[in-house]
C-alpha positions as CSV (number, residue, x, y, z in Angstrom):
1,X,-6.3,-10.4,-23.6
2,X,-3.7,-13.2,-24.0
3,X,-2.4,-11.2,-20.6
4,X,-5.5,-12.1,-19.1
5,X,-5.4,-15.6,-20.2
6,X,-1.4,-16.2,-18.6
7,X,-2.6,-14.5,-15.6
8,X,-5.6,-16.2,-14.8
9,X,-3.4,-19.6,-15.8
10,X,-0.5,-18.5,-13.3
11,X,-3.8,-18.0,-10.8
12,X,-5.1,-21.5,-11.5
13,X,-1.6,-22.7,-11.3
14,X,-1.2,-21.3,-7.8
15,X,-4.3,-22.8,-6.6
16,X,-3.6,-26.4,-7.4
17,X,0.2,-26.3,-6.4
18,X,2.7,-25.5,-9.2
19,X,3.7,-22.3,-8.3
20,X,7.0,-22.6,-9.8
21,X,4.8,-22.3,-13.0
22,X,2.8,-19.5,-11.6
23,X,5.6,-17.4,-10.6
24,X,7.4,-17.7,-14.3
25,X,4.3,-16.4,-15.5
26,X,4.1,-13.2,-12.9
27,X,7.9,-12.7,-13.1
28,X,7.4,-12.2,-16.6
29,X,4.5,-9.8,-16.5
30,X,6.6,-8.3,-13.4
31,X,9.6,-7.3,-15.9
32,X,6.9,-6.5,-18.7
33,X,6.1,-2.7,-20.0
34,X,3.2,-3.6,-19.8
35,X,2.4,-4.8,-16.0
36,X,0.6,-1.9,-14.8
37,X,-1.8,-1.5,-17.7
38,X,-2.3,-5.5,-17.7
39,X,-2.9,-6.4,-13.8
40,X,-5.7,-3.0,-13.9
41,X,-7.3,-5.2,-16.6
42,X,-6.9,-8.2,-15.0
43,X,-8.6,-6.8,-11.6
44,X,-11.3,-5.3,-13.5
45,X,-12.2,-8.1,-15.9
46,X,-11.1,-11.3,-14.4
47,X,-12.7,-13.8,-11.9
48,X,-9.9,-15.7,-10.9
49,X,-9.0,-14.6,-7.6
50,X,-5.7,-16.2,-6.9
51,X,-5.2,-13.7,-10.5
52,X,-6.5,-10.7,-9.1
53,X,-4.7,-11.0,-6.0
54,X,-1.8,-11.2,-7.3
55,X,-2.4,-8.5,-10.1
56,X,-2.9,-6.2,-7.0
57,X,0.2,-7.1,-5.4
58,X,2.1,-6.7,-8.6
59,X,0.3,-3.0,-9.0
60,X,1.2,-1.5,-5.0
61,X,5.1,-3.5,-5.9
62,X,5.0,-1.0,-9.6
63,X,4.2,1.7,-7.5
64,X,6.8,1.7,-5.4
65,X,10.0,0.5,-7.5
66,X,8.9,3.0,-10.2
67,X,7.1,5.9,-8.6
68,X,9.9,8.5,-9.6
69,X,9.6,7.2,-13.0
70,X,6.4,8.1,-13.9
71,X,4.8,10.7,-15.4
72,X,2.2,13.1,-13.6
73,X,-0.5,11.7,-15.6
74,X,0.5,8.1,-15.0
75,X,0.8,8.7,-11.4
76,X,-2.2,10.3,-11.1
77,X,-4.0,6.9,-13.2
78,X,-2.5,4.7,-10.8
79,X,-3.8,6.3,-8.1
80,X,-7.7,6.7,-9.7
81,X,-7.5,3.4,-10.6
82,X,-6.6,2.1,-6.7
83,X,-9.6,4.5,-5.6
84,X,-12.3,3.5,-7.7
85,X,-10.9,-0.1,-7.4
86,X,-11.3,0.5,-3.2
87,X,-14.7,1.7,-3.3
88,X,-15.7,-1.3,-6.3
89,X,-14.1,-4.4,-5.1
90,X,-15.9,-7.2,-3.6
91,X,-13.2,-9.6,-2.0
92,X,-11.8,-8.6,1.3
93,X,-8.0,-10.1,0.5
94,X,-8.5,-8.0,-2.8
95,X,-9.6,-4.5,-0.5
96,X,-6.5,-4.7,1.3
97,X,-3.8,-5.2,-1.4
98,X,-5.6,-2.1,-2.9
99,X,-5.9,-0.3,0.3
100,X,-1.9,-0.9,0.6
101,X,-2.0,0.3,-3.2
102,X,-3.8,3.8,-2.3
103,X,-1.9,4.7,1.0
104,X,1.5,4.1,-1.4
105,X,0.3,6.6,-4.1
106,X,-1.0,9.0,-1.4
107,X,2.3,8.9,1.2
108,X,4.7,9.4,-2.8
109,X,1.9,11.6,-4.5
110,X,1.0,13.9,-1.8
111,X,3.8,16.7,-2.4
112,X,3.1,16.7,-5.8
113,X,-0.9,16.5,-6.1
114,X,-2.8,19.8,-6.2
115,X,-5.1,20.7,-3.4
116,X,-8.0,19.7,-5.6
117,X,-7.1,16.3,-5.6
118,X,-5.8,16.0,-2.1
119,X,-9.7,17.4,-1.5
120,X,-10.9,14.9,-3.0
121,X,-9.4,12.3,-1.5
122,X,-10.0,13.2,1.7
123,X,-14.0,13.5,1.0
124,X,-14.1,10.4,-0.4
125,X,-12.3,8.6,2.5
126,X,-14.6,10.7,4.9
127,X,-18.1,9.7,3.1
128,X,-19.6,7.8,5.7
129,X,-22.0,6.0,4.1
130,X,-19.6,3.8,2.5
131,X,-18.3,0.9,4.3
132,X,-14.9,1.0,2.7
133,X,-13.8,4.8,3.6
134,X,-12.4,3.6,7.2
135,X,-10.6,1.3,5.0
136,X,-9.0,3.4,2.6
137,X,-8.2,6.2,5.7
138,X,-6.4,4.0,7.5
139,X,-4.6,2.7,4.8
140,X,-3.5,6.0,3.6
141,X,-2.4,6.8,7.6
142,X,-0.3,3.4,7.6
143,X,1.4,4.5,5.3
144,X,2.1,8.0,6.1
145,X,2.6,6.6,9.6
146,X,5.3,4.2,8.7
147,X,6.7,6.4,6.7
148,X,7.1,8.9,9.4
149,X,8.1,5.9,11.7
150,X,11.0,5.1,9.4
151,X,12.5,9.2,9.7
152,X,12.0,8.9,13.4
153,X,14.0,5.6,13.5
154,X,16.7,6.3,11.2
155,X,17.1,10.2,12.7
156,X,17.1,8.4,15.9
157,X,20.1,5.7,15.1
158,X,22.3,8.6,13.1
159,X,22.0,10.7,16.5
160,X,22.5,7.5,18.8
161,X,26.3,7.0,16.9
162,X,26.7,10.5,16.9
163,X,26.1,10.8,20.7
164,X,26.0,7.5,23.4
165,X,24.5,10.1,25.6
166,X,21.2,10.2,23.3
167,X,20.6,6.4,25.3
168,X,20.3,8.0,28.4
169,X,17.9,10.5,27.0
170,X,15.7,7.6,25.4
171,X,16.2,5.3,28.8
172,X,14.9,7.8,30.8
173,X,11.6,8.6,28.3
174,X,11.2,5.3,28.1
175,X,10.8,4.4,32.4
176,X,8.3,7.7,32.3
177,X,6.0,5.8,29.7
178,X,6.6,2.7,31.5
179,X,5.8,4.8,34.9
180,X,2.5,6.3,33.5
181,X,1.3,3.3,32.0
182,X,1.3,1.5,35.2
183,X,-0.4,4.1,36.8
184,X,-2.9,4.6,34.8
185,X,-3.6,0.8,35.1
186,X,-3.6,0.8,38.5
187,X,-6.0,4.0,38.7
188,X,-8.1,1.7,36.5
């Protein structure tokens, strides 16, 4: 609780202008043991929203300096938590801090996670009836995406020094996109 209270003060302190003041307050929850455990409880029981916000900025940051760190079973709270969190959450801003949240514990979990889980993550992101699946799915493909994106780019570069005629190569993929773009805007 007296978390909650320096949280929701850093939130308040944000909103009128000292965020010198607010950010003392988050760098010390930030190098805390207790972050993860503290900005869950802040997002579930506070209604400051400059708090929250930042409590779910602090949680997808967590997750990625200290994935490898964690346990299985801590791993696997963090990523409940961000689920149930997507599907309960009211504020917009707040859905797409957690959104970023889940598609970080899905692109590092994924390897690791039984089918079972992987199962149901994908049903829940598939139930159409809720309004944030689309959300959490795309989330979860941004990251994988970028992730992918990041290979391609740094695979690219090592074979580019390797071998100046891998331009060439990439030049000339590049003019046919170029070419079939324009023609299927012109057929348009």
């Amino acid at each position: 609780e007296e978390w909650l209270v320096r949280v929701e003060t850093a939130g308040n302190l944000f909103q009128s202008g000292a965020v010198t003041q607010a950010e003392e307050i988050l760098v010390a929850l930030r190098q805390s043991k207790d972050c993860p455990s503290v900005c869950m409880h802040v997002l579930q029981h506070s209604s400051v929203q400059a708090a929250r916000f930042q409590c779910a900025v602090m949680l997808k940051d967590f997750a990625l300096r200290n994935w490898l760190q964690l346990s299985p079973q801590e791993k696997e709270h963090l990523h409940h938590f961000a689920m149930e969190a997507m599907f309960a959450l009211d504020d917009e801003l707040l859905i797409k801090q957690i959104a970023a949240l889940l598609g970080t514990t899905c692109l590092f979990g994924w390897l690791e996670w039984q089918k079972d889980l992987k199962d149901a993550i994908i049903m829940k992101c598939a139930t159409r009836h809720n309004d944030r699946a689309p959300i959490a799915s795309t989330a979860i493909m941004q990251s994988f995406s970028q992730s992918l994106e990041s290979s391609v780019v740094q695979s690219a570069r090592n074979i580019f020094i390797r071998d100046q005629s891998f331009l060439k190569i990439i030049q000339g993929a590049v003019q046919q996109l170029i070419d079939s773009d324009e023609a299927h805007w012109q057929d348009a």
